[in-house]
gemmi code that builds the backbone of each chain (N, CA, C; Angstrom):
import gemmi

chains = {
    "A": [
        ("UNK", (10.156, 13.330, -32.864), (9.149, 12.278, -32.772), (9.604, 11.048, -33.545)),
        ("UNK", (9.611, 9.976, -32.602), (10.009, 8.832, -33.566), (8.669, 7.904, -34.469)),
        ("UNK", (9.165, 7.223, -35.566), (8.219, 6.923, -37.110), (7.817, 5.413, -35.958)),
        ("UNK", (8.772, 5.416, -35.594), (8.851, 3.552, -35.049), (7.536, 2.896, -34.224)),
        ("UNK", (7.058, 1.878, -34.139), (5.641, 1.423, -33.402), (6.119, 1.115, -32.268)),
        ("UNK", (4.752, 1.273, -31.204), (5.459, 0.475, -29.893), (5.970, -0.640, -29.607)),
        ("UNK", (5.596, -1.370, -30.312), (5.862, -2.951, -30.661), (7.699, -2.837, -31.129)),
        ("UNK", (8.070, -2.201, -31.936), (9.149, -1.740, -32.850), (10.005, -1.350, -31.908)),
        ("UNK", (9.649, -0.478, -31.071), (10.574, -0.047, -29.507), (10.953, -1.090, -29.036)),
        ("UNK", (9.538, -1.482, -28.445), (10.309, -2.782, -27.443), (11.347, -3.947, -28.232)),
        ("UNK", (10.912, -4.289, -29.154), (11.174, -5.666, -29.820), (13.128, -5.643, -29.593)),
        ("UNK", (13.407, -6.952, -29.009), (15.016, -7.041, -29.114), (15.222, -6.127, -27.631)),
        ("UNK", (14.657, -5.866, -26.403), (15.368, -5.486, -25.171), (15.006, -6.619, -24.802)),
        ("UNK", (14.146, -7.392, -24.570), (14.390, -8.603, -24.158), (13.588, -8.425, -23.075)),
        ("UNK", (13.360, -9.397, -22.202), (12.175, -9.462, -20.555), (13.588, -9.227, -19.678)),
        ("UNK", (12.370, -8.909, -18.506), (13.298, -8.679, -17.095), (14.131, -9.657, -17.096)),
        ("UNK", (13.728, -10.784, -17.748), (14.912, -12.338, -17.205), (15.187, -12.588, -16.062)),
        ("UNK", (14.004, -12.328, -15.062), (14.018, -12.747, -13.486), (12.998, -13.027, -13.502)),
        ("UNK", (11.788, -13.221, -14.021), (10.365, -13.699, -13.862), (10.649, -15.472, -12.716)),
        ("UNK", (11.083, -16.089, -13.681), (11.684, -17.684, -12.837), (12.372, -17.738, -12.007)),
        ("UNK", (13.142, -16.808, -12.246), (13.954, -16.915, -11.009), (13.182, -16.724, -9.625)),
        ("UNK", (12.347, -15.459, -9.437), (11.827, -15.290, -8.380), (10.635, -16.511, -8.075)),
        ("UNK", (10.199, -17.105, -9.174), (8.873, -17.553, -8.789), (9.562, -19.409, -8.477)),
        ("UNK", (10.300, -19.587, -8.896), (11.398, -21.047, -8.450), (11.735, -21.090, -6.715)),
        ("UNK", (12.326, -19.746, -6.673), (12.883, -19.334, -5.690), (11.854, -19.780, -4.129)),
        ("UNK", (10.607, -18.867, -4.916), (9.563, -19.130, -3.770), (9.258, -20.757, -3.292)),
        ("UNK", (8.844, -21.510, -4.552), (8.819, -22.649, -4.704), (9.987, -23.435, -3.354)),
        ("UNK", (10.891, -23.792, -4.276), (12.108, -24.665, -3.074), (12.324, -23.711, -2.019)),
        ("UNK", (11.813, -22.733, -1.429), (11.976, -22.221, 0.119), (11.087, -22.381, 0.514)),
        ("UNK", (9.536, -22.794, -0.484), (8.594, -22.783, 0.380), (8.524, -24.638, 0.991)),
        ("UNK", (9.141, -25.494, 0.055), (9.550, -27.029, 0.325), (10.500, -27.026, 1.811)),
        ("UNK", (11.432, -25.676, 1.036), (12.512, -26.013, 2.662), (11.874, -26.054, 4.148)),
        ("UNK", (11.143, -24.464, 3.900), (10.090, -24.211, 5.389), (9.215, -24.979, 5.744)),
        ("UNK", (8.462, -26.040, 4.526), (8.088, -27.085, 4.831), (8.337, -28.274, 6.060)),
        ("UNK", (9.707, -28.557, 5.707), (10.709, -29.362, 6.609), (11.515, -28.494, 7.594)),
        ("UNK", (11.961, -27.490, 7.271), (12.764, -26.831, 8.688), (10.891, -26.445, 9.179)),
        ("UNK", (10.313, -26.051, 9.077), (9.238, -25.345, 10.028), (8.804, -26.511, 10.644)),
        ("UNK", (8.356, -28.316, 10.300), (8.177, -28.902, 10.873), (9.086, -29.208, 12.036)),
        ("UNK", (10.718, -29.433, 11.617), (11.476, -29.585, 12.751), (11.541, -28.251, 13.987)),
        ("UNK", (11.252, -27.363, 13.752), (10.910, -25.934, 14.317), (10.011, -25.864, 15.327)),
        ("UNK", (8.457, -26.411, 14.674), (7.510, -27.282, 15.977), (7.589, -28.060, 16.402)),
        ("UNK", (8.584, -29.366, 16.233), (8.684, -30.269, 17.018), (9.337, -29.582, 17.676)),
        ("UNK", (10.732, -29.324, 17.570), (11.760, -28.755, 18.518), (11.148, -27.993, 20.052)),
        ("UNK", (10.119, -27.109, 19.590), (9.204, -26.156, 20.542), (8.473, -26.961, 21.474)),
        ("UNK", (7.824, -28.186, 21.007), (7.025, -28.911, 21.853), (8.003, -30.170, 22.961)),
        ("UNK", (9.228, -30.390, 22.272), (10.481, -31.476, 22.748), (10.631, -30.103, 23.895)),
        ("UNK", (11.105, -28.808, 23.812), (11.826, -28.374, 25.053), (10.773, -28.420, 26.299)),
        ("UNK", (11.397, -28.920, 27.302), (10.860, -28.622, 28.628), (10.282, -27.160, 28.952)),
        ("UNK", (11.185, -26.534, 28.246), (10.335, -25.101, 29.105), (10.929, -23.995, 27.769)),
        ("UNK", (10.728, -22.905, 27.782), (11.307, -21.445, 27.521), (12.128, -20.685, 28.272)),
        ("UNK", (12.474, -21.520, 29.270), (13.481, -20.579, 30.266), (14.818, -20.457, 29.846)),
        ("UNK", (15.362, -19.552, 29.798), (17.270, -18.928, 29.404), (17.933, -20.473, 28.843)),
        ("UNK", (18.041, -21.194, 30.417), (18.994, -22.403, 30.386), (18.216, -23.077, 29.688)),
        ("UNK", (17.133, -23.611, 29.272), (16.621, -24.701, 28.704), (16.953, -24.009, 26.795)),
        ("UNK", (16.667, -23.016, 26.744), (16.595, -22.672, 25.332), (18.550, -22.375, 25.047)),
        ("UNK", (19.388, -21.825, 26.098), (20.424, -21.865, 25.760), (21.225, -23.045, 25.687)),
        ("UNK", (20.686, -24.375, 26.279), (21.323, -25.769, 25.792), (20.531, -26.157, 24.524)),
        ("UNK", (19.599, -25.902, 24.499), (19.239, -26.589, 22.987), (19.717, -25.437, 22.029)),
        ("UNK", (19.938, -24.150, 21.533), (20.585, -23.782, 20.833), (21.724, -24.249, 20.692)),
        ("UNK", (22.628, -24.863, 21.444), (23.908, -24.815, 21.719), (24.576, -26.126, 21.168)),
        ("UNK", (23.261, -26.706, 20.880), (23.513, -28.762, 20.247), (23.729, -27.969, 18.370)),
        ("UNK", (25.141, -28.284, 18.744), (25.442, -28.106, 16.874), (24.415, -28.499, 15.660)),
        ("UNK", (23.836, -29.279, 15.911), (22.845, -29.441, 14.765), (21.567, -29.098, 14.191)),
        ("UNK", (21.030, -28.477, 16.010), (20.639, -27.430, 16.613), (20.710, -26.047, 15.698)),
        ("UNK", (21.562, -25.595, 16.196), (22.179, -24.279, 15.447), (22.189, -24.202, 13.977)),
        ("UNK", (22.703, -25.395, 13.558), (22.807, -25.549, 12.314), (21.153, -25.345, 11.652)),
        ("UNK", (20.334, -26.023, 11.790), (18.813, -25.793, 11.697), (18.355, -24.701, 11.830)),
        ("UNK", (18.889, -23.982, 12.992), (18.058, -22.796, 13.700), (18.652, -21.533, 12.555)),
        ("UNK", (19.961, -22.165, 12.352), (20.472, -20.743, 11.125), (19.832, -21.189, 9.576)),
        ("UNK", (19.602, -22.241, 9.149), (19.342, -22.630, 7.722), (17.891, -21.835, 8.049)),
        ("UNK", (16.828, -22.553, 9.308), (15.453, -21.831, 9.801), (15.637, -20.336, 9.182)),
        ("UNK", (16.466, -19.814, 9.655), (16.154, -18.045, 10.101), (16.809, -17.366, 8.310)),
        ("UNK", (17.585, -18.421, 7.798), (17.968, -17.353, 6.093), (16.528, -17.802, 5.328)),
        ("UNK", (16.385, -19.154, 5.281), (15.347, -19.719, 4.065), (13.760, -18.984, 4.509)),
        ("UNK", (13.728, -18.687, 5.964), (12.385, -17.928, 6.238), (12.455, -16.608, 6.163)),
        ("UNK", (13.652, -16.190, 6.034), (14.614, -14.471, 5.793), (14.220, -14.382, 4.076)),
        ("UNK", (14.048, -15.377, 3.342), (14.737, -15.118, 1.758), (13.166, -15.250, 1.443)),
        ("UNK", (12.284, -16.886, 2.034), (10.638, -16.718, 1.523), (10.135, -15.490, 2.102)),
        ("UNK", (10.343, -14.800, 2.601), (9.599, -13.777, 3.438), (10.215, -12.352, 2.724)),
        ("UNK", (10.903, -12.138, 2.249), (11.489, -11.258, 1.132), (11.027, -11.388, -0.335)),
        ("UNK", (10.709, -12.474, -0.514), (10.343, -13.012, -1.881), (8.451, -12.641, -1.839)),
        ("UNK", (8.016, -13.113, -0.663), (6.267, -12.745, -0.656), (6.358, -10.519, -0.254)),
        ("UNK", (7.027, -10.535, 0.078), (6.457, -9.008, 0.668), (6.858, -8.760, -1.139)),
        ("UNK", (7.847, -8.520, -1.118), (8.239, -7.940, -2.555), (7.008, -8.322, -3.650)),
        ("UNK", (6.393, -9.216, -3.230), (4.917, -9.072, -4.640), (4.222, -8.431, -4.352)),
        ("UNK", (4.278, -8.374, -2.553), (2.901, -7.555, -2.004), (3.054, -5.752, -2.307)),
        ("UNK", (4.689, -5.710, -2.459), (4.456, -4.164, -2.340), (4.145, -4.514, -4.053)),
        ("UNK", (4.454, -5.044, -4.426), (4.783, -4.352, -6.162), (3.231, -4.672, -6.313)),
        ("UNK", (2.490, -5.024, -5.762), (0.942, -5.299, -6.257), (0.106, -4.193, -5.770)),
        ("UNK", (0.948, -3.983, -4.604), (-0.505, -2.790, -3.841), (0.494, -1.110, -3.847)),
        ("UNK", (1.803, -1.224, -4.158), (2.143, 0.062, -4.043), (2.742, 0.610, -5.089)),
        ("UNK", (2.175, 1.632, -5.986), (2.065, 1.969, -7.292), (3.195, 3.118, -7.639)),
        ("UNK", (2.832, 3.976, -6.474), (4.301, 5.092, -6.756), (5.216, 4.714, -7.067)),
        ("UNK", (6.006, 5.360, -8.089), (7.485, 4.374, -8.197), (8.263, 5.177, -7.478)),
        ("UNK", (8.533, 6.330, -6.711), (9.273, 6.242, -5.698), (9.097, 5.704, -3.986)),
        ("UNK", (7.879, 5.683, -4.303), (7.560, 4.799, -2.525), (7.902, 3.752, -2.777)),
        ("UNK", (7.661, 2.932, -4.009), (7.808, 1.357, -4.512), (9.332, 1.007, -4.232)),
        ("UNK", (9.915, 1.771, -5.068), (11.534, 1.676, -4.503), (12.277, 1.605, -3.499)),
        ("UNK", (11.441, 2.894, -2.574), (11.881, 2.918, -1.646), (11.539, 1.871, -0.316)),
        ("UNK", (10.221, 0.856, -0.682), (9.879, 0.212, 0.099), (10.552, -1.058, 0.064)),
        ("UNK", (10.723, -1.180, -1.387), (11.415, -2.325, -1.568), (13.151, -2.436, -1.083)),
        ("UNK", (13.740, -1.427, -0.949), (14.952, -1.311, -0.135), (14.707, -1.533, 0.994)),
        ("UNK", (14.032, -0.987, 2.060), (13.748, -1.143, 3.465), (13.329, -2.910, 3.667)),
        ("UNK", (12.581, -3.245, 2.879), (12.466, -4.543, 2.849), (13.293, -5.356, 2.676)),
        ("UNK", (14.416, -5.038, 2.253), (15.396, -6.202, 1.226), (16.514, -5.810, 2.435)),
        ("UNK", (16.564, -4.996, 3.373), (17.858, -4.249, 4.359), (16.977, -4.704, 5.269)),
        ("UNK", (15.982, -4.946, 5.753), (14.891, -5.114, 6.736), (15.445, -6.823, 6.705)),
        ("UNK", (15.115, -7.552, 5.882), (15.285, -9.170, 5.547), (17.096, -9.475, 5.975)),
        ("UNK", (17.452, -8.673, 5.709), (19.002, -9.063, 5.652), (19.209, -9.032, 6.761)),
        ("UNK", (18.712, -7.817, 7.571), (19.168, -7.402, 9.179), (18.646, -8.626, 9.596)),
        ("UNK", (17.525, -9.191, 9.434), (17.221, -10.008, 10.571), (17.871, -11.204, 10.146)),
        ("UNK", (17.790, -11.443, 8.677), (18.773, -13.170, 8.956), (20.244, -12.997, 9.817)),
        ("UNK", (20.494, -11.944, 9.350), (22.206, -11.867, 9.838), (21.867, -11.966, 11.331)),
        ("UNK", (21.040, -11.338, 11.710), (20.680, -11.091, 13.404), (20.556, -12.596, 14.072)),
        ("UNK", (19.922, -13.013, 13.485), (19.390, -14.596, 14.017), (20.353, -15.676, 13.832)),
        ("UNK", (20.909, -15.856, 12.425), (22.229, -16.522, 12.698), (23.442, -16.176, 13.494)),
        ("UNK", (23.830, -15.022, 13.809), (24.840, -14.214, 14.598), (24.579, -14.708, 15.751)),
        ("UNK", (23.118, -14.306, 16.211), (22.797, -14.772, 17.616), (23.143, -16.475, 17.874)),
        ("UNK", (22.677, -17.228, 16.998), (22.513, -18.571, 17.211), (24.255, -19.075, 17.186)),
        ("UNK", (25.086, -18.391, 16.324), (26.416, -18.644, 16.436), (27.290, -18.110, 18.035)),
        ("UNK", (26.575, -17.382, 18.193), (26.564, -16.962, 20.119), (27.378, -17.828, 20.966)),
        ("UNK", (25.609, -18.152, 20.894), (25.472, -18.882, 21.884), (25.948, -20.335, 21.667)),
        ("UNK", (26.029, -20.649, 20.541), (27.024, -22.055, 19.682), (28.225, -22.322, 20.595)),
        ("UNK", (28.782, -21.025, 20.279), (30.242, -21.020, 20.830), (30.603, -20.942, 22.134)),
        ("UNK", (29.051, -19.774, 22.773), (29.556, -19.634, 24.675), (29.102, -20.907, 25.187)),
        ("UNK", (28.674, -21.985, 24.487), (27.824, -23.217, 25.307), (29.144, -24.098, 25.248)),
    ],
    "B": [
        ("UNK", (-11.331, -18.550, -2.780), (-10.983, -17.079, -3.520), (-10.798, -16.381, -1.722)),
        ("UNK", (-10.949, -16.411, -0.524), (-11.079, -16.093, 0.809), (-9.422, -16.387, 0.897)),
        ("UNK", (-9.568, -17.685, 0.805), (-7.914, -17.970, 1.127), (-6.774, -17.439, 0.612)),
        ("UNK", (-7.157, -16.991, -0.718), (-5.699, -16.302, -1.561), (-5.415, -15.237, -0.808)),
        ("UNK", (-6.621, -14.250, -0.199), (-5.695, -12.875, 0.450), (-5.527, -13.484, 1.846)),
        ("UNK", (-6.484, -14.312, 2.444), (-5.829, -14.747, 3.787), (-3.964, -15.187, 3.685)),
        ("UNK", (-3.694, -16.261, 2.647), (-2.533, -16.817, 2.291), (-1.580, -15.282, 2.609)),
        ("UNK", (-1.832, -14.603, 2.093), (-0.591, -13.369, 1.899), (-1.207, -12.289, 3.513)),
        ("UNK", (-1.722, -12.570, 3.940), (-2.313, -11.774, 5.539), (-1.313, -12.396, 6.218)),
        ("UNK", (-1.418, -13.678, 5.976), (-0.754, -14.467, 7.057), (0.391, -14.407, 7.057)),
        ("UNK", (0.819, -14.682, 5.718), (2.613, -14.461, 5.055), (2.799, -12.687, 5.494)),
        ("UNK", (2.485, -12.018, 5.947), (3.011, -10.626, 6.035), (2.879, -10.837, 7.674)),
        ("UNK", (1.919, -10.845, 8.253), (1.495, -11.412, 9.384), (3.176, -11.988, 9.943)),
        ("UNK", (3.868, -13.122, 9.338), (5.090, -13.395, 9.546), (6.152, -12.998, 9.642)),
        ("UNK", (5.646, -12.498, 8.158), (7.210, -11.472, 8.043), (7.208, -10.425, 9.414)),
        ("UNK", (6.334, -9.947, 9.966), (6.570, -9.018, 11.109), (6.879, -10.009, 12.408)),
        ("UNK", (6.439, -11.197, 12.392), (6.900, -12.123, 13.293), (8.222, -12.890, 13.580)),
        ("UNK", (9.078, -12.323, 12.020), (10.846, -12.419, 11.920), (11.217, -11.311, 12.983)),
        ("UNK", (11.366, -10.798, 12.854), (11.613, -9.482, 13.935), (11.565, -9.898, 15.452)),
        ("UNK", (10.633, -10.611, 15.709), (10.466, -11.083, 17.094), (11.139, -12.811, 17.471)),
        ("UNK", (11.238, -13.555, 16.241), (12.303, -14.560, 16.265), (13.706, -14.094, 16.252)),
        ("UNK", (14.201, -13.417, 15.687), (15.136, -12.796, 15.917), (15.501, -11.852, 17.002)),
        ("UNK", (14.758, -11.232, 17.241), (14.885, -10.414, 18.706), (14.937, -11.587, 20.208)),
        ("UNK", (14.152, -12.985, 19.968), (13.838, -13.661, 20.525), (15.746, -14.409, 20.805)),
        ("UNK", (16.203, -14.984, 19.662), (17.534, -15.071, 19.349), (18.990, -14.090, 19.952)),
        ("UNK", (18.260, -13.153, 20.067), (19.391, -11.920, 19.843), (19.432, -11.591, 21.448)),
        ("UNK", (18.198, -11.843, 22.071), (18.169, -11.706, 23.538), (18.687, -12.404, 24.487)),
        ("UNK", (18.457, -13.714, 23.903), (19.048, -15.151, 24.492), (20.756, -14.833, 24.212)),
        ("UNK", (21.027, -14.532, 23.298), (22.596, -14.408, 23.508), (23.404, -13.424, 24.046)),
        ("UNK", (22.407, -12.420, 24.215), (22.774, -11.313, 24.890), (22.608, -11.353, 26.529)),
        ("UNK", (22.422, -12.615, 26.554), (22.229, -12.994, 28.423), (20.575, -13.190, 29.510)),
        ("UNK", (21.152, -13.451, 30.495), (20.118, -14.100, 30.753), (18.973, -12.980, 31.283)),
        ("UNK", (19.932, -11.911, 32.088), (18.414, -11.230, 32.066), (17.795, -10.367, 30.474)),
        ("UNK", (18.569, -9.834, 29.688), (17.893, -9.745, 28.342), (16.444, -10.879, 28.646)),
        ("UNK", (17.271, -12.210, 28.232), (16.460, -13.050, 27.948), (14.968, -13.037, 28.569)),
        ("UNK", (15.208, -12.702, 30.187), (13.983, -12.969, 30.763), (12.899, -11.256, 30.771)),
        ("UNK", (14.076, -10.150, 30.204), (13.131, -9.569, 29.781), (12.173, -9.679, 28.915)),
        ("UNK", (12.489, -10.246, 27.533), (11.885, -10.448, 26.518), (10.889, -11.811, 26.879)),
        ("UNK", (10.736, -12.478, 27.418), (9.848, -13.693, 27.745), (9.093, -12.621, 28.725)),
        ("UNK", (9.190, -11.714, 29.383), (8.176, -11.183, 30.127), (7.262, -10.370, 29.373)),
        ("UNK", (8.292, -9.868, 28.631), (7.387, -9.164, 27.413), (5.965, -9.724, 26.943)),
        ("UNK", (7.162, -10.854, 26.181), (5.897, -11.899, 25.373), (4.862, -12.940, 26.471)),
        ("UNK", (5.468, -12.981, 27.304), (4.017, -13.767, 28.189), (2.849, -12.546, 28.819)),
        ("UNK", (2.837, -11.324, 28.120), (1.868, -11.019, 28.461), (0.187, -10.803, 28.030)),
        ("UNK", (-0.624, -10.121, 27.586), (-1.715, -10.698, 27.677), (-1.713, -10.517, 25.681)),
        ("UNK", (-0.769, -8.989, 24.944), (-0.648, -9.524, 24.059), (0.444, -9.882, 23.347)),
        ("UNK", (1.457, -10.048, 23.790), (2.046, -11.234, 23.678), (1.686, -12.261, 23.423)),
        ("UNK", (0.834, -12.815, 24.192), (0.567, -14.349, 24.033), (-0.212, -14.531, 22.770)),
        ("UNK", (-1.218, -13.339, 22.590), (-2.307, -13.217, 21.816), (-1.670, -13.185, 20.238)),
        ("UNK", (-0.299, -12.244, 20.145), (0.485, -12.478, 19.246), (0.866, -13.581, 18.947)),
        ("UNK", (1.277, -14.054, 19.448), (2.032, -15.752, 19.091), (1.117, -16.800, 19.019)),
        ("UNK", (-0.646, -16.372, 19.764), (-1.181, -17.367, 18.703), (-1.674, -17.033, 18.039)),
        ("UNK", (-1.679, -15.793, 17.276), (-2.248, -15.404, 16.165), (-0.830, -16.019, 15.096)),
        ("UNK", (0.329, -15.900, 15.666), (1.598, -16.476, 14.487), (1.306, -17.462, 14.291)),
        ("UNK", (1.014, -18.401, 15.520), (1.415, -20.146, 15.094), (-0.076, -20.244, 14.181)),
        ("UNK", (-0.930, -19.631, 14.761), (-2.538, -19.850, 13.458), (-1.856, -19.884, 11.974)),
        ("UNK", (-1.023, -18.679, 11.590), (-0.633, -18.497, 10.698), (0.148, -19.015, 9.962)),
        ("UNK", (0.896, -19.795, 10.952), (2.341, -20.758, 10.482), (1.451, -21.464, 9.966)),
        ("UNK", (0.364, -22.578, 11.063), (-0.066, -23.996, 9.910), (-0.946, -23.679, 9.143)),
        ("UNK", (-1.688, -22.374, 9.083), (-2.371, -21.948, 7.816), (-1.512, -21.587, 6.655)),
        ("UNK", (-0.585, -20.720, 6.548), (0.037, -20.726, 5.307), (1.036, -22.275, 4.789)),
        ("UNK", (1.669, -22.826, 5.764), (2.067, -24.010, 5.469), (0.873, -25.196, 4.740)),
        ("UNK", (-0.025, -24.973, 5.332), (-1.078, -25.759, 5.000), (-1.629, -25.506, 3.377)),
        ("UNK", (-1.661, -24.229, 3.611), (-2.437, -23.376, 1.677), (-1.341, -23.384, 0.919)),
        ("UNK", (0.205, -23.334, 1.626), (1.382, -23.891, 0.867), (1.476, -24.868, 0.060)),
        ("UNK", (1.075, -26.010, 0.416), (1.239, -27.392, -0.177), (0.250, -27.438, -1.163)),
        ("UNK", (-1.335, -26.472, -0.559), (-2.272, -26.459, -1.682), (-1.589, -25.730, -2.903)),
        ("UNK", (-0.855, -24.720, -2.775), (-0.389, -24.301, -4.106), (0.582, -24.923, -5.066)),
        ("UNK", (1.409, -25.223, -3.734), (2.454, -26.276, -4.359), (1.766, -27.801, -5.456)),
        ("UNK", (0.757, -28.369, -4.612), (0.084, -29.012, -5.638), (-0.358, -28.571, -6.813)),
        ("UNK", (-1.021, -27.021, -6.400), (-1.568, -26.635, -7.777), (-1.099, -26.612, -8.815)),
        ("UNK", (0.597, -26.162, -8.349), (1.829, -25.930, -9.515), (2.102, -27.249, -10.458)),
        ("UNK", (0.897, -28.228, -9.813), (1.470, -29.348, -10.497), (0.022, -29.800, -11.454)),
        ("UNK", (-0.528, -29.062, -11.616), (-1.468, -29.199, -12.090), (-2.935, -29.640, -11.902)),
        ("UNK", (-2.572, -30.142, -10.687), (-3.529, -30.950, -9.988), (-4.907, -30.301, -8.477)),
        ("UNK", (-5.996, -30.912, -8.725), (-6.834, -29.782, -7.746), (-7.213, -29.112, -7.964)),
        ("UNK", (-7.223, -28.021, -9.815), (-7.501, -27.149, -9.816), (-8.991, -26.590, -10.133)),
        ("UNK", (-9.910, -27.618, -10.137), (-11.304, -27.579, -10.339), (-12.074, -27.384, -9.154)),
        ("UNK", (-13.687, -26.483, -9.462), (-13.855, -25.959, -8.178), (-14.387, -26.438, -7.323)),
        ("UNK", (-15.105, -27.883, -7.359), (-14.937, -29.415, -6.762), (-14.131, -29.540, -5.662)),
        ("UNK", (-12.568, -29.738, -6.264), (-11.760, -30.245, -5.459), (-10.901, -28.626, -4.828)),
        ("UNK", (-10.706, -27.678, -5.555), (-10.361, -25.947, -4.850), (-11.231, -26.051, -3.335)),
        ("UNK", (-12.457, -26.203, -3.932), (-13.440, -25.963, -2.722), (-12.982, -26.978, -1.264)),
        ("UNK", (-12.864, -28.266, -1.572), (-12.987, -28.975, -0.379), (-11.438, -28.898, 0.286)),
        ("UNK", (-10.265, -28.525, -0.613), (-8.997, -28.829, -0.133), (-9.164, -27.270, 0.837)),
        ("UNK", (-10.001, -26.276, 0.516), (-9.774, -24.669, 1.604), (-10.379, -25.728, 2.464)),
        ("UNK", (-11.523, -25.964, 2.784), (-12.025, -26.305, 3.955), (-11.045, -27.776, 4.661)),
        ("UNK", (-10.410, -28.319, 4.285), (-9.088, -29.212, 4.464), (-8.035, -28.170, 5.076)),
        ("UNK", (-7.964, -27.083, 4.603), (-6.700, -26.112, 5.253), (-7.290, -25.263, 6.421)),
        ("UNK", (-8.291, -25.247, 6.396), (-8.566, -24.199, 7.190), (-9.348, -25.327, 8.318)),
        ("UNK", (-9.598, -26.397, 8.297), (-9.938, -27.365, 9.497), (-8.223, -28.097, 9.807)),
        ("UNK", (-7.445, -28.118, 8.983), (-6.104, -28.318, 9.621), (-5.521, -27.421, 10.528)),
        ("UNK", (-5.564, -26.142, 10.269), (-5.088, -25.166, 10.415), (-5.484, -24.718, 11.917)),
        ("UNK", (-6.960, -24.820, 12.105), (-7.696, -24.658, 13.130), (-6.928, -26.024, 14.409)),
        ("UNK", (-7.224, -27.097, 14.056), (-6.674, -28.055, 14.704), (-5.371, -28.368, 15.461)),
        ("UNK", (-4.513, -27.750, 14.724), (-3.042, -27.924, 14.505), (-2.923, -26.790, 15.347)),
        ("UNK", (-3.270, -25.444, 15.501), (-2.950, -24.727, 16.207), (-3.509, -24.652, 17.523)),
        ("UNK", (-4.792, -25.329, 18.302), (-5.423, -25.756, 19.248), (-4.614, -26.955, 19.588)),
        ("UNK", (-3.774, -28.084, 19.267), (-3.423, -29.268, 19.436), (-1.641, -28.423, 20.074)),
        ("UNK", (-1.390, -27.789, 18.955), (0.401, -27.169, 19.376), (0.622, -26.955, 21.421)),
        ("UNK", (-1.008, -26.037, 21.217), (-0.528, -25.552, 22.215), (-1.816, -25.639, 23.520)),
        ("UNK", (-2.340, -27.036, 22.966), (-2.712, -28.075, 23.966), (-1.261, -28.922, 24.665)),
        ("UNK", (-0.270, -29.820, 23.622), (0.688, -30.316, 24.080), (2.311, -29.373, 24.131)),
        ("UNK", (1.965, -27.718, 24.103), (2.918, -26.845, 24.931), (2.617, -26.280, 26.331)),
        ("UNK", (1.119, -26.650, 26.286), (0.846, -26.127, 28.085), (1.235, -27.160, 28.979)),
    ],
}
model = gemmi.Model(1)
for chain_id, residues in chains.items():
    chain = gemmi.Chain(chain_id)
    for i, (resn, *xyz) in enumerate(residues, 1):
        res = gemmi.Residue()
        res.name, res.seqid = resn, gemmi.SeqId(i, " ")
        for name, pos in zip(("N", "CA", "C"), xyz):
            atom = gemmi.Atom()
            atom.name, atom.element = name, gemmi.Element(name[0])
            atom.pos, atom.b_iso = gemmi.Position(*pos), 0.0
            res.add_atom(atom)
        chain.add_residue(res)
    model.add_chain(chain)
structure = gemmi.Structure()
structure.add_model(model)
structure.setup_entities()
């Protein structure tokens, strides 16, 4: 049994030292989605249609792409950054917690990689 | 106090709506009939119902976005001005998503 107080334990490990980081993070992605999500609805309302050819020439305008991939990580990274409070707020087990938070963080990755991959596609077959 | 769990409904609400931008992405490059499978998909009755429940969500959290983002600045945070800026987001929000897809039909 240790003499030492709880206070006495902790004192000198120091904080997680990610508190800012995550909560910054949210911040300037939520500014970015600001501006890419506006160019995102314009873009949607500018195309003529949703059909193959209409959406595979406007992917295919380099600057285009370029948008559509910055779009799909910065809404990949805010959208990783909000679930991750939601589980750690509502899911208490610490092995479901863990484990949710992996599926989430491999869940986020699959799809940015998916969406830029795709958009680099069709970049190149246009 | 309505809007804080709406704010994170909507933000999760999204996050399941990455999946379908990306699938949306992933189809289109995978060719054209992919492509026109997945648009048959989504033009159907919920499909459609999905995507305007997303875009509701897009200019609602974008909208309660900026409210927080202000908040971070110190500003707004009395229940005066809390009160009238929800009903500011949630009459934007309403608008903006009736107007999108007034000038997408």
């Amino acid at each position: 049994m240790s003499l030492k107080t709880p206070l006495g334990r902790v004192l000198g490990l120091g904080s997680a030292k990610e508190g800012t980081d995550h909560w910054w993070g949210q911040r300037v992605s939520a500014v970015a989605m600001i501006i890419l999500g506006s160019w995102f609805v314009y873009s949607l309302l500018r195309l003529d249609s949703l059909t193959y050819l209409d959406v595979i020439r406007f992917i295919g305008v380099p600057l285009n792409g370029v948008l559509l991939s910055l779009l799909s990580i910065t809404l990949a990274y805010h959208s990783y950054l909000g679930v991750q409070v939601v589980i750690e707020d509502y899911v208490h087990a610490p092995g479901t917690k863990v484990v949710s938070l992996l599926l989430s963080r491999f869940a986020h990755v699959f799809v940015a990689i998916a969406s830029v991959y795709a958009t680099l596609v069709i970049g190149i077959g246009s | 106090m309505v809007l804080s769990i709406l704010h994170r409904a909507t933000g999760v609400a999204m996050s399941i709506g990455l999946v379908v931008l990306a699938a949306w992405l992933m189809q289109a490059a995978a060719g054209p009939e992919a492509y026109l499978r997945f648009t048959a998909t989504m033009s159907g009755f919920i499909g459609k119902l999905l995507l305007a429940g997303w875009s509701f969500a897009f200019f609602f959290h974008a909208a309660n976005g900026v409210r927080h983002l202000a908040w971070d600045t110190g500003r707004g945070f009395d229940k005066r001005h809390a009160d009238r800026s929800a009903w500011i987001v949630v009459g934007f929000a309403a608008l903006a998503t009736v107007a999108f897809w007034w000038a997408a039909t």
